[in-house]
Biopython code that builds the backbone (N, CA, C, O; Angstrom):
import numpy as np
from Bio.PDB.StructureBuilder import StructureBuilder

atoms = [
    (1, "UNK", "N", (0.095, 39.657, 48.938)),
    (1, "UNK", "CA", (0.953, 39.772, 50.092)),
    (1, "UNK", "C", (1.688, 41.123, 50.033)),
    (1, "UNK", "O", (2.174, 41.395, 48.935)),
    (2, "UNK", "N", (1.844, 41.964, 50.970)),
    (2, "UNK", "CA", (2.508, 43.145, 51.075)),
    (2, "UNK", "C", (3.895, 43.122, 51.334)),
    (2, "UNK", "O", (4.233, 42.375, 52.252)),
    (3, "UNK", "N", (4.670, 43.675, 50.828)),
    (3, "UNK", "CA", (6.030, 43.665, 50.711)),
    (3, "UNK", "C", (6.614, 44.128, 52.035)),
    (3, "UNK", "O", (6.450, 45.341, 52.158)),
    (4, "UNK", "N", (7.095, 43.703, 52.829)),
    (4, "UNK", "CA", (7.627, 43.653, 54.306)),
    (4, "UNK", "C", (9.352, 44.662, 53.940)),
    (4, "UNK", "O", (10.032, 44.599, 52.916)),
    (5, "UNK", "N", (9.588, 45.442, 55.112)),
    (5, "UNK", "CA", (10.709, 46.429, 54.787)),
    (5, "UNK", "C", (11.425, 46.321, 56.345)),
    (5, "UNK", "O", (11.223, 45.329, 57.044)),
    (6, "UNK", "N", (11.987, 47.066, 56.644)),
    (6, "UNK", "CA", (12.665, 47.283, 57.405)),
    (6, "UNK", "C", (13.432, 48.650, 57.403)),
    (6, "UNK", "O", (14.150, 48.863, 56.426)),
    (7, "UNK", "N", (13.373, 49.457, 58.239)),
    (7, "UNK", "CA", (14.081, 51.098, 58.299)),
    (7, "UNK", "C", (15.793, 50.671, 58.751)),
    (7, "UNK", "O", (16.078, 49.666, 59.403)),
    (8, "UNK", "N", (16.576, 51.462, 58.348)),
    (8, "UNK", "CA", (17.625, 51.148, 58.310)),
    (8, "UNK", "C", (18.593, 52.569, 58.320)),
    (8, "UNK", "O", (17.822, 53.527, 58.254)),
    (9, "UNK", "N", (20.008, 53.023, 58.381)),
    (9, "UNK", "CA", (20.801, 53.884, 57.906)),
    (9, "UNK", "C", (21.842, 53.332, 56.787)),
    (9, "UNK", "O", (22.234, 52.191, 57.033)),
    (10, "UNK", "N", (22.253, 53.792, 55.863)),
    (10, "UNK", "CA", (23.221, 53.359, 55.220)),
    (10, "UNK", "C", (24.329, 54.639, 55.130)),
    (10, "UNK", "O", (23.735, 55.711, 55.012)),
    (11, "UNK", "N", (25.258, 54.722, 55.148)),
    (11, "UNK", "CA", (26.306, 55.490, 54.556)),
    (11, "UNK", "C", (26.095, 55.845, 53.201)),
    (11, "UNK", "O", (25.692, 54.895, 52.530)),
    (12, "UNK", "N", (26.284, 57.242, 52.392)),
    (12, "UNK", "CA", (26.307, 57.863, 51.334)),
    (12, "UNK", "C", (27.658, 58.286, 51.387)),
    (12, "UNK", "O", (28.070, 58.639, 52.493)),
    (13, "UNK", "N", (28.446, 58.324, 50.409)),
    (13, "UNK", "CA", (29.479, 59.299, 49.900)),
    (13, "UNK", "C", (29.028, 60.763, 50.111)),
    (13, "UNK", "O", (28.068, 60.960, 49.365)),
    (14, "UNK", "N", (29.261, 61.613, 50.659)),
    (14, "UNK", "CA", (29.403, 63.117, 50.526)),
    (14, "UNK", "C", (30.106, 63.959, 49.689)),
    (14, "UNK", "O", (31.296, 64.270, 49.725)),
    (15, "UNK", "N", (29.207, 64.301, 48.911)),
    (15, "UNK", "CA", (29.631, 65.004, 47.786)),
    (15, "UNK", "C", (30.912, 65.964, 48.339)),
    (15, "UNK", "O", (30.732, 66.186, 49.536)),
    (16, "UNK", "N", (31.595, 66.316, 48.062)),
    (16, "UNK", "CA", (32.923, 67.252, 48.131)),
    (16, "UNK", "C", (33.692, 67.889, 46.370)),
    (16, "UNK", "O", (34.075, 67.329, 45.342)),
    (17, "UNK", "N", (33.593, 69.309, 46.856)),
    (17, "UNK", "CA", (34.456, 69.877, 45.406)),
    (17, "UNK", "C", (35.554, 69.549, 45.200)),
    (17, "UNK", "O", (36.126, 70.024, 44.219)),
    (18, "UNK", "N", (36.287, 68.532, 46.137)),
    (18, "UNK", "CA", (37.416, 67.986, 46.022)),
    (18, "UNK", "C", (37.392, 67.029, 44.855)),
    (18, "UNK", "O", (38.408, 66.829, 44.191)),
    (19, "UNK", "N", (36.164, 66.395, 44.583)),
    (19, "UNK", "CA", (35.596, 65.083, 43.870)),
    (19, "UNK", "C", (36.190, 65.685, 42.385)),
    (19, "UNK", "O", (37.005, 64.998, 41.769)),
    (20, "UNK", "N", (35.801, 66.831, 41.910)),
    (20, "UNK", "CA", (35.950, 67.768, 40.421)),
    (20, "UNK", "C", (37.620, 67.761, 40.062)),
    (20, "UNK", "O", (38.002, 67.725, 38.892)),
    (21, "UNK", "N", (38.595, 67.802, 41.251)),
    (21, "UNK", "CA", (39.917, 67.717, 41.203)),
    (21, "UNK", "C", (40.636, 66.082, 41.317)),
    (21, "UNK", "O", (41.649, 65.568, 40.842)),
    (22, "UNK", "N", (39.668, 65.669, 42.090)),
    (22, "UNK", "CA", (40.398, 64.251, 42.717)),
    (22, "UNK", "C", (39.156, 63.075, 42.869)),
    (22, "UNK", "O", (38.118, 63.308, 43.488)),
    (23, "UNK", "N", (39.491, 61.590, 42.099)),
    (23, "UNK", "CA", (38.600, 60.987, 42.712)),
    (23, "UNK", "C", (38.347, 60.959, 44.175)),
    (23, "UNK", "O", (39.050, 61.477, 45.042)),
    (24, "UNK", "N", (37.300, 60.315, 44.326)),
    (24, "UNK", "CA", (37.108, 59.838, 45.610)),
    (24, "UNK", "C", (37.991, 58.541, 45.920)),
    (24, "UNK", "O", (38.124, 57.740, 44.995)),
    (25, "UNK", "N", (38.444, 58.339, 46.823)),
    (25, "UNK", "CA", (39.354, 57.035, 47.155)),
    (25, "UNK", "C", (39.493, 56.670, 48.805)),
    (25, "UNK", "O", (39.119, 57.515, 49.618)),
    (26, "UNK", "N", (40.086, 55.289, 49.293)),
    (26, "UNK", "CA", (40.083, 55.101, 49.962)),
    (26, "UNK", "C", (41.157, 53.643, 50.511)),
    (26, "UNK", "O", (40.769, 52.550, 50.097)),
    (27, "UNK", "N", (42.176, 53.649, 51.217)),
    (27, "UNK", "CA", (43.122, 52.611, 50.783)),
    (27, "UNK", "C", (42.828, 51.806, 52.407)),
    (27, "UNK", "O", (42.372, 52.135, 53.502)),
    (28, "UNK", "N", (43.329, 50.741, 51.842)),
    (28, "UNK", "CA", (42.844, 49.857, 52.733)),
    (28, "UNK", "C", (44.080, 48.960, 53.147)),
    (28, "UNK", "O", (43.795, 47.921, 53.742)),
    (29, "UNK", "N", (45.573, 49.259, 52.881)),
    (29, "UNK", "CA", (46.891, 48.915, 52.990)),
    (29, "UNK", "C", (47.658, 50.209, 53.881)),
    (29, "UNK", "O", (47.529, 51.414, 53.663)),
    (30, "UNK", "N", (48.487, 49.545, 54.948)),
    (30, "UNK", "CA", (49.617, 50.597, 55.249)),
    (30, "UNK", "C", (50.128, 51.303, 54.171)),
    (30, "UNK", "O", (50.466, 50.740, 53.130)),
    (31, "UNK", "N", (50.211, 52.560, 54.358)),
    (31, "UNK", "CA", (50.553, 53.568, 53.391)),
    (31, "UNK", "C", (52.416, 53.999, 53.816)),
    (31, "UNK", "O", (52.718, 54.481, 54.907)),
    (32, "UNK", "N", (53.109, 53.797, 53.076)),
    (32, "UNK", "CA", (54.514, 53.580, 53.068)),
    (32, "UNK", "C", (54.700, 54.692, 53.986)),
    (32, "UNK", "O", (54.026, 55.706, 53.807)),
    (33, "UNK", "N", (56.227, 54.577, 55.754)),
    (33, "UNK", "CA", (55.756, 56.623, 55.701)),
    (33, "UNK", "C", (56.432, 57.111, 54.922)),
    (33, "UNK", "O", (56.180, 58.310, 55.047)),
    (34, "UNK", "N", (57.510, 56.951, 53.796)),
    (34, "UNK", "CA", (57.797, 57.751, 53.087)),
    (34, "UNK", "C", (56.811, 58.416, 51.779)),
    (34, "UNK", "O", (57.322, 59.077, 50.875)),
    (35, "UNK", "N", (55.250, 58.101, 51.857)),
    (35, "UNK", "CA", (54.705, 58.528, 51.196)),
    (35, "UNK", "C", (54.329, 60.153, 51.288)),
    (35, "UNK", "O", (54.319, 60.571, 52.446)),
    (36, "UNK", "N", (54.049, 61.037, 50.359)),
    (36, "UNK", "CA", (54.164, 62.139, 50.552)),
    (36, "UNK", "C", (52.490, 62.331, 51.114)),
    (36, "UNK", "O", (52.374, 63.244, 51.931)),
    (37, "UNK", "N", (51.663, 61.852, 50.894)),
    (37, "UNK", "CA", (50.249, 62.189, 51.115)),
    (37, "UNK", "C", (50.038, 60.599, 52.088)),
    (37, "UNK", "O", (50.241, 59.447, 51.705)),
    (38, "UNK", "N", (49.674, 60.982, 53.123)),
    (38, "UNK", "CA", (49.586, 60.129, 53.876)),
    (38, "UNK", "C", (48.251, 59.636, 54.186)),
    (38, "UNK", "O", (47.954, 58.647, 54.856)),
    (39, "UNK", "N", (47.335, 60.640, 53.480)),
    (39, "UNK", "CA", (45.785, 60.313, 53.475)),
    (39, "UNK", "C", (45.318, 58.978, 53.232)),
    (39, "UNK", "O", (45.662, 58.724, 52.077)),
    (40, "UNK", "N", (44.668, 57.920, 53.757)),
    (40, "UNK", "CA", (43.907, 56.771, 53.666)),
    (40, "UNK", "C", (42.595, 57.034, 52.817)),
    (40, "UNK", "O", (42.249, 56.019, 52.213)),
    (41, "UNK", "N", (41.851, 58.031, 52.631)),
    (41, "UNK", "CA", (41.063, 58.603, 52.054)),
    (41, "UNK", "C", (41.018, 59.417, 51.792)),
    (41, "UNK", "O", (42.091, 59.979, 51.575)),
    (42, "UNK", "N", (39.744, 60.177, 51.587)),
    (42, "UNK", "CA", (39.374, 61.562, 50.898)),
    (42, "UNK", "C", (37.841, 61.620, 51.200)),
    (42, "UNK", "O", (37.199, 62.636, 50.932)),
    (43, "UNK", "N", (37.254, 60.496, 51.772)),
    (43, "UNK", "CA", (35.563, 60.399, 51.587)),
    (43, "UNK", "C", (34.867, 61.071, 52.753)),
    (43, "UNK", "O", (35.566, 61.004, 53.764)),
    (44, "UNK", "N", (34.001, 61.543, 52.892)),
    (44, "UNK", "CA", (33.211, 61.516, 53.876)),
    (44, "UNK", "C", (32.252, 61.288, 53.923)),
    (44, "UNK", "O", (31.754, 61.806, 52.924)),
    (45, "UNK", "N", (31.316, 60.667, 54.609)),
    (45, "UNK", "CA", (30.082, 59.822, 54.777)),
    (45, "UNK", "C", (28.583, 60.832, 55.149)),
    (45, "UNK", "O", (28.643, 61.882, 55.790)),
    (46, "UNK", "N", (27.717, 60.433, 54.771)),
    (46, "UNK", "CA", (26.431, 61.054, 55.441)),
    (46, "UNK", "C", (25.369, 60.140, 55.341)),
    (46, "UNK", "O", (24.866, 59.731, 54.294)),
    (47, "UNK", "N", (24.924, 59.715, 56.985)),
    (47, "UNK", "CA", (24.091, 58.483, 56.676)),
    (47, "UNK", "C", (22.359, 59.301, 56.267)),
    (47, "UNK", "O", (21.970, 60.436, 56.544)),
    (48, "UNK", "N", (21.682, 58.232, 55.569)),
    (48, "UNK", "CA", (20.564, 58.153, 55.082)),
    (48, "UNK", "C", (19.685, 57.389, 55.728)),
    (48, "UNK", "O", (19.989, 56.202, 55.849)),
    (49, "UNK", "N", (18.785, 57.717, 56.125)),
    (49, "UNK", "CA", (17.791, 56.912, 57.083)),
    (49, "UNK", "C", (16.738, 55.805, 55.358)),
    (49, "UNK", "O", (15.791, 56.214, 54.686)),
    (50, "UNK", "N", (17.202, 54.977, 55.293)),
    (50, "UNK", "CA", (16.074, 54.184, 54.152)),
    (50, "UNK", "C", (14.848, 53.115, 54.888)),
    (50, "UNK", "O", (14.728, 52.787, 56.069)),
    (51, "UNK", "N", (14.250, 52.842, 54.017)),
    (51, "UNK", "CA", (13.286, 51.810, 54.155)),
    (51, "UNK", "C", (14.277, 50.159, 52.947)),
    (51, "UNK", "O", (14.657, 50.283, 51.783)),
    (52, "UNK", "N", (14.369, 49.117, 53.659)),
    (52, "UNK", "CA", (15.296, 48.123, 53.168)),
    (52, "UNK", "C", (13.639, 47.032, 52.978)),
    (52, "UNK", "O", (12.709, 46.734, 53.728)),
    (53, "UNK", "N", (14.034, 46.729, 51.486)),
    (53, "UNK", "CA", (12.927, 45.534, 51.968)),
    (53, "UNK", "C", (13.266, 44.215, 50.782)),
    (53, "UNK", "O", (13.967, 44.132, 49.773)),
    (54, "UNK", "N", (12.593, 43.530, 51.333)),
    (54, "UNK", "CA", (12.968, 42.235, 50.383)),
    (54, "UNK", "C", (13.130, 42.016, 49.195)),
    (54, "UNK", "O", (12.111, 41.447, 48.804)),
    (55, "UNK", "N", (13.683, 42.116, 48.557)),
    (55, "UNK", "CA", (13.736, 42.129, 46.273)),
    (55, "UNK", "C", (13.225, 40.968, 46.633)),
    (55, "UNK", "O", (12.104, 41.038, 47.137)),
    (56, "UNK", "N", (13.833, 39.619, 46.505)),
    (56, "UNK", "CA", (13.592, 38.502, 46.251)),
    (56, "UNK", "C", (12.081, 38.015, 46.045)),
    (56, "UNK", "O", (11.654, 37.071, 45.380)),
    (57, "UNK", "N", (11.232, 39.203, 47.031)),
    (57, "UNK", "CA", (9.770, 38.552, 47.036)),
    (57, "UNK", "C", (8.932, 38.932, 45.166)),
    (57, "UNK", "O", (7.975, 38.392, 44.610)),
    (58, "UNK", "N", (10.001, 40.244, 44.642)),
    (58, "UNK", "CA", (9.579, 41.007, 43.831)),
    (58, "UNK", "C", (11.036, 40.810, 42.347)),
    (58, "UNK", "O", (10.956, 41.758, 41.566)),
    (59, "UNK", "N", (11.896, 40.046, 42.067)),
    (59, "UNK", "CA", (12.797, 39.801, 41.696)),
    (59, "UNK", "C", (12.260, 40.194, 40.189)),
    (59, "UNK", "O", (12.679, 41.083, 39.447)),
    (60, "UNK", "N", (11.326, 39.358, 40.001)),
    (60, "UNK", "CA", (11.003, 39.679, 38.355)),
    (60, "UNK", "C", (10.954, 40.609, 38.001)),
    (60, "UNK", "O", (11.650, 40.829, 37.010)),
    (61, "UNK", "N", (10.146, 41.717, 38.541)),
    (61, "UNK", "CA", (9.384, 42.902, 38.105)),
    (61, "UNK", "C", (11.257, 44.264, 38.177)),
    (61, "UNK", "O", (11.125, 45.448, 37.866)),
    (62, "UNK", "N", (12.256, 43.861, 38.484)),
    (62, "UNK", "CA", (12.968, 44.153, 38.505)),
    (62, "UNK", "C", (14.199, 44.399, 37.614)),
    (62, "UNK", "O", (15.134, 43.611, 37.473)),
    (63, "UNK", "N", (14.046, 45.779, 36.950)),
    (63, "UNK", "CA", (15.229, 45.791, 35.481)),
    (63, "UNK", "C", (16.091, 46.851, 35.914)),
    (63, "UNK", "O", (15.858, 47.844, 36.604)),
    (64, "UNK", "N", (17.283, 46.371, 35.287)),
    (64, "UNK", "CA", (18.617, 47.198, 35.142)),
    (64, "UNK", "C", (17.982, 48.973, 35.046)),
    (64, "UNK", "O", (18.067, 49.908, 35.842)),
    (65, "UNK", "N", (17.294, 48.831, 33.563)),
    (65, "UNK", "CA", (17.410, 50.236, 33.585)),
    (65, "UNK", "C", (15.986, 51.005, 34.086)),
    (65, "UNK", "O", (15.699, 52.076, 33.550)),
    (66, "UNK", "N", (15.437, 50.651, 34.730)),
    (66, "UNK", "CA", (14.330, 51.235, 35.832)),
    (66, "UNK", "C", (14.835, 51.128, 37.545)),
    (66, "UNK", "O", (14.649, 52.223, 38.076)),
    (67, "UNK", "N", (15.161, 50.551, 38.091)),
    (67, "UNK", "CA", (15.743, 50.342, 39.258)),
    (67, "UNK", "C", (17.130, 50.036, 39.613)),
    (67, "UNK", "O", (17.389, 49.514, 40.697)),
    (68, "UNK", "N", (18.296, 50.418, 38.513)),
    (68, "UNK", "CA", (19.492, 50.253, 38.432)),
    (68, "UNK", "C", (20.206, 48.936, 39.256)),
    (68, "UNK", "O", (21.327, 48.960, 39.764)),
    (69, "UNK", "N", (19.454, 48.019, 39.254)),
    (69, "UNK", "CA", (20.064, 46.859, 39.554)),
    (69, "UNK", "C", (18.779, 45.723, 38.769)),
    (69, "UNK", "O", (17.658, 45.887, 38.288)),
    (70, "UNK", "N", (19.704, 44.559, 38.984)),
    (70, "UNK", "CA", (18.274, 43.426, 38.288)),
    (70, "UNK", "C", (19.114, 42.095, 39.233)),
    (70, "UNK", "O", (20.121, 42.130, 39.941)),
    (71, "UNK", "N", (18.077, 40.853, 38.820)),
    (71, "UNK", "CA", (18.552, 39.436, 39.893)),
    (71, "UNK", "C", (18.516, 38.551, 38.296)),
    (71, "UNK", "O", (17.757, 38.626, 37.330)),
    (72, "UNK", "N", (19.682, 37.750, 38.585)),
    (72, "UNK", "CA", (19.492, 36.824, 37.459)),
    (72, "UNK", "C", (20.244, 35.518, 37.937)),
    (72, "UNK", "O", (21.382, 35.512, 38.406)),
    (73, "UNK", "N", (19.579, 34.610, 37.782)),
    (73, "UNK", "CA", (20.192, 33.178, 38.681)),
    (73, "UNK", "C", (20.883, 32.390, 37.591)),
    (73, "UNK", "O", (20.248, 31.972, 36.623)),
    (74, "UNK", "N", (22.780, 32.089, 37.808)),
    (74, "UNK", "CA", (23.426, 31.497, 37.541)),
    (74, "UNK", "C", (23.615, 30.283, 37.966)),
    (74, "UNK", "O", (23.427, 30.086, 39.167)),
    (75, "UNK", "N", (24.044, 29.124, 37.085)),
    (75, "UNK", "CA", (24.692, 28.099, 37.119)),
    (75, "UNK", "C", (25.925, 28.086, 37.323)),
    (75, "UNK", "O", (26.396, 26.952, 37.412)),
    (76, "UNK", "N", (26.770, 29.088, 37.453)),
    (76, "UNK", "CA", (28.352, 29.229, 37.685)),
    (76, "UNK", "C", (28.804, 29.336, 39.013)),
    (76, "UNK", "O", (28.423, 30.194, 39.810)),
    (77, "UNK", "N", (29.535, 28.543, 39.209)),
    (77, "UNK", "CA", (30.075, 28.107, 41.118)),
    (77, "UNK", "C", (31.253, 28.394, 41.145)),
    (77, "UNK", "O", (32.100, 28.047, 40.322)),
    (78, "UNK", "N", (31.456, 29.260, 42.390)),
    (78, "UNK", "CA", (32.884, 29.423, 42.347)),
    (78, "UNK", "C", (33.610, 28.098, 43.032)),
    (78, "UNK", "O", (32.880, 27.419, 43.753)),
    (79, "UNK", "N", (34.484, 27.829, 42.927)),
    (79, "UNK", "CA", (35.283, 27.043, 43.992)),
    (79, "UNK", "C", (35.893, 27.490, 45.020)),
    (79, "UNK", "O", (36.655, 28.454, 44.949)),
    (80, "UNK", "N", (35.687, 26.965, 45.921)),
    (80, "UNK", "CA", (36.432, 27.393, 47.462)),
    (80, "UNK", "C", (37.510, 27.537, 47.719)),
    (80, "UNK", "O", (37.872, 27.817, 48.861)),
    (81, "UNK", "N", (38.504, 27.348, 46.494)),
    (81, "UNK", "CA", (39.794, 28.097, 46.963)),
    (81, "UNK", "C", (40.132, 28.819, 45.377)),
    (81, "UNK", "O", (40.767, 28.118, 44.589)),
    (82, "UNK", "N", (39.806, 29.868, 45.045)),
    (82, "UNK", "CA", (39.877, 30.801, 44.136)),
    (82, "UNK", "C", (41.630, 31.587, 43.944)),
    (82, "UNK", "O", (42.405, 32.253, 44.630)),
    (83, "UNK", "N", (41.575, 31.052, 42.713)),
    (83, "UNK", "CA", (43.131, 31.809, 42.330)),
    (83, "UNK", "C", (43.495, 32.898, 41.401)),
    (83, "UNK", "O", (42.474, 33.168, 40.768)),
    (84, "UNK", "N", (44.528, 33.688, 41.005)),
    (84, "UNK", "CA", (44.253, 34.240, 40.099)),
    (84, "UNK", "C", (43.735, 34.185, 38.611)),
    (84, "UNK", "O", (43.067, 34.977, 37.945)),
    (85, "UNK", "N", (44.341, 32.845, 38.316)),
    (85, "UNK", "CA", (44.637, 32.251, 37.184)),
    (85, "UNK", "C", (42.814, 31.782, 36.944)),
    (85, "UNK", "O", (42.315, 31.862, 35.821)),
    (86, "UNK", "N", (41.958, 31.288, 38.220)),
    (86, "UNK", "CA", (40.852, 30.529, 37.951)),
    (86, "UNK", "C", (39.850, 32.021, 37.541)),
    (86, "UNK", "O", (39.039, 32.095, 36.618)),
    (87, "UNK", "N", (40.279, 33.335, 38.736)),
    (87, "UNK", "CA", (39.625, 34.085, 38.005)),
    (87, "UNK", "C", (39.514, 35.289, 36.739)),
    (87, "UNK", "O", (38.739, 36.217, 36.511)),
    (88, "UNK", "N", (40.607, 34.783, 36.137)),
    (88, "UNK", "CA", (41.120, 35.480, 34.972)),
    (88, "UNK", "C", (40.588, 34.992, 33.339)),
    (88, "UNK", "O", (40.224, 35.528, 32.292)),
    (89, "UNK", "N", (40.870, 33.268, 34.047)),
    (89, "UNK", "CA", (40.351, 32.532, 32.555)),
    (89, "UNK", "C", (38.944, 31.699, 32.482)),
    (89, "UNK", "O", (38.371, 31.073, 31.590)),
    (90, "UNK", "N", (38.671, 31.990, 33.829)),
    (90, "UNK", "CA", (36.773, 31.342, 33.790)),
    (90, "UNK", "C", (35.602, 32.727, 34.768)),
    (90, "UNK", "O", (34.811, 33.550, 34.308)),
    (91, "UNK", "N", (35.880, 32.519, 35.738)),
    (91, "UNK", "CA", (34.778, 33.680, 36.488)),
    (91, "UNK", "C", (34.909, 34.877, 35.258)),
    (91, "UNK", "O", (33.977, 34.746, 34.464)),
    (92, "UNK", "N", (35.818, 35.997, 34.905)),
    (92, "UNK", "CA", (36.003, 37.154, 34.311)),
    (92, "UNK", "C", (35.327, 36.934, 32.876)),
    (92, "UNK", "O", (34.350, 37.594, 32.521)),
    (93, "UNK", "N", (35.823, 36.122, 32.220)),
    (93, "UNK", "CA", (35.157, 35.720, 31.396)),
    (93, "UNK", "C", (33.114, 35.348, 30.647)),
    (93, "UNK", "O", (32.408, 35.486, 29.648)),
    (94, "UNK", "N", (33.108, 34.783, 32.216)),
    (94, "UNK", "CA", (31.815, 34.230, 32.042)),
    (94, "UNK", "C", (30.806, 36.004, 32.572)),
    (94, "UNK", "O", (29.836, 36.459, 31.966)),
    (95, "UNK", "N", (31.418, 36.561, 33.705)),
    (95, "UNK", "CA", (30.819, 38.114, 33.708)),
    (95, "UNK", "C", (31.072, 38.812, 32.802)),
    (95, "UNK", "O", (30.422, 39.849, 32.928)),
    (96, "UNK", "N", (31.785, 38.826, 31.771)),
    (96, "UNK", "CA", (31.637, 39.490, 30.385)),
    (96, "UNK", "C", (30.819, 39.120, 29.635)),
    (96, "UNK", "O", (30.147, 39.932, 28.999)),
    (97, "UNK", "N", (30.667, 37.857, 29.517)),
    (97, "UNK", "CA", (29.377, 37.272, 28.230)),
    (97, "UNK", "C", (28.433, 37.885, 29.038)),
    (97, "UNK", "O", (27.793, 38.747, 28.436)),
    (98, "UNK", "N", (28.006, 37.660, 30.697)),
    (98, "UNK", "CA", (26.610, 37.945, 30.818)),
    (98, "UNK", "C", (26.265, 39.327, 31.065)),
    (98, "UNK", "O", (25.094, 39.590, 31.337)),
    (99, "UNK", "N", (27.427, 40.555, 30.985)),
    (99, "UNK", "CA", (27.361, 41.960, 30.994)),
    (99, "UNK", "C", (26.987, 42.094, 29.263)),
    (99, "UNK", "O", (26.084, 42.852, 28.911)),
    (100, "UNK", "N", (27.600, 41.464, 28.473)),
    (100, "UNK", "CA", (27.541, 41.709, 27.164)),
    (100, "UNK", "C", (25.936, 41.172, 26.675)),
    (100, "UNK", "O", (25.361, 41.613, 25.679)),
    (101, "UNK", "N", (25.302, 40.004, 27.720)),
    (101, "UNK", "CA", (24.054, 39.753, 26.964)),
    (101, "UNK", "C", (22.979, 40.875, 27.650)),
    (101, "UNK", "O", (22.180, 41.463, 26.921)),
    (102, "UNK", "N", (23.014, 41.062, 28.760)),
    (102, "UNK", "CA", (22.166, 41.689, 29.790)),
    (102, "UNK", "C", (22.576, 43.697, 28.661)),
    (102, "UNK", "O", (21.691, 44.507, 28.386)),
    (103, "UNK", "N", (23.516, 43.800, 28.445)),
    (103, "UNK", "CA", (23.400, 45.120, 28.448)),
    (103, "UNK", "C", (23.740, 45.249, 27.079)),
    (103, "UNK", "O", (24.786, 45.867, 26.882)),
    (104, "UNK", "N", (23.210, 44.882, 26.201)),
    (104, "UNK", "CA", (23.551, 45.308, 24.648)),
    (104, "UNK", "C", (23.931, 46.368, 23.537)),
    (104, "UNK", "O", (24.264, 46.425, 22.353)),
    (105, "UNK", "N", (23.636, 47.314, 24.822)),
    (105, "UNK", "CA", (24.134, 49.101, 24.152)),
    (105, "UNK", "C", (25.046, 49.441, 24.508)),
    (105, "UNK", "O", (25.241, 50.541, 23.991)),
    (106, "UNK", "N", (25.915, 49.152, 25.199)),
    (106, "UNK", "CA", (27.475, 49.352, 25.860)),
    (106, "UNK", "C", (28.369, 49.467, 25.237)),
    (106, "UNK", "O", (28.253, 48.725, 24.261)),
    (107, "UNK", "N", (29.609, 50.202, 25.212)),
    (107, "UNK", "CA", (30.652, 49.327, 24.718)),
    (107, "UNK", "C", (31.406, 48.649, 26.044)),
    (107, "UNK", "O", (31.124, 48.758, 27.238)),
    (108, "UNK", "N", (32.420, 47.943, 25.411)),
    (108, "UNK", "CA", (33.619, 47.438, 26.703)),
    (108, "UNK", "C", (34.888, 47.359, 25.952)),
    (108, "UNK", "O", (35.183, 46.979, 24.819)),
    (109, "UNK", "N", (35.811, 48.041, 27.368)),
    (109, "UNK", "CA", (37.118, 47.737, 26.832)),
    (109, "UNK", "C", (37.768, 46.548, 27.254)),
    (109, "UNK", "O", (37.416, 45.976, 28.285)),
    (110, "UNK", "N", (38.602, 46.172, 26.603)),
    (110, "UNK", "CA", (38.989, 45.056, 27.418)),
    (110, "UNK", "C", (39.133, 43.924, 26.336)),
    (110, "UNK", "O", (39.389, 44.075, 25.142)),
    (111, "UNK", "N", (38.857, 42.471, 27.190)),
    (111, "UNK", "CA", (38.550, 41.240, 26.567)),
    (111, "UNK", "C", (37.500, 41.526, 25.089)),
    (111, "UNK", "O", (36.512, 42.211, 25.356)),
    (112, "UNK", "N", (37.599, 41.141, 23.796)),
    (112, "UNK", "CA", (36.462, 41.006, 22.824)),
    (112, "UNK", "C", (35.949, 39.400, 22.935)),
    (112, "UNK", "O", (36.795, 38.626, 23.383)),
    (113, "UNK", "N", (34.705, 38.861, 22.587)),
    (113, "UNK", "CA", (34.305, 38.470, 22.666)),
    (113, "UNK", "C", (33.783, 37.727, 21.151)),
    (113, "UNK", "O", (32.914, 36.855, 21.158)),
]
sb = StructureBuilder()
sb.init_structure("model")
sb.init_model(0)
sb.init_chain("A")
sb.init_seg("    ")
for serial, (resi, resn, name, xyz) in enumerate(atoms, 1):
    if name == "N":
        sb.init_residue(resn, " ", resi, " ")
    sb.init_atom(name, np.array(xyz, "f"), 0.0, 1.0, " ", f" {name:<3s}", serial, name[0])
structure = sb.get_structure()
């Protein structure tokens, strides 16, 4: 079966020499007006015309470090009303063990394990 796609645009970040001085950023809250930089961002966009097509048909053949993403099917459910507390001491947790099994050459700061 041939892998079915779809043409599409997506937005890219635009590189800027601003990037070498300043991250890239972008706020998504009223910005106080007594703030001195009143900028909401810094980004600018440049769309990319791609071809989008189905992973799922091709999921296996798919690794982290050849195609910078991979699919891996969990048993972990979130609950429908998510708190801080639920995602601090179970969700955060459980994406560390499976960053720590999936990627074994890393370090991490943070939580030890």
């Amino acid at each position: 079966m041939a892998i079915q796609y779809v043409h599409g645009t997506v937005n890219y970040i635009k590189w800027k020499s601003l990037y070498e001085i300043e991250k890239p950023f972008q706020i998504f809250t009223n910005i106080p007006p007594d703030a001195v930089d009143q900028r909401d961002t810094n980004l600018e966009w440049e769309p990319h015309d791609i071809e989008i097509y189905d992973a799922r048909e091709v999921e296996e053949s798919l690794e982290l470090d050849t195609h910078g993403f991979t699919f891996r099917h969990s048993p972990f459910a979130l609950p429908h009303q998510l708190t801080k507390d639920y995602i601090e001491s179970q969700y955060l947790p459980y994406v560390e063990q499976l960053l720590r099994k999936e990627m074994k050459d890393i370090g991490f700061v943070g939580h030890a394990s």
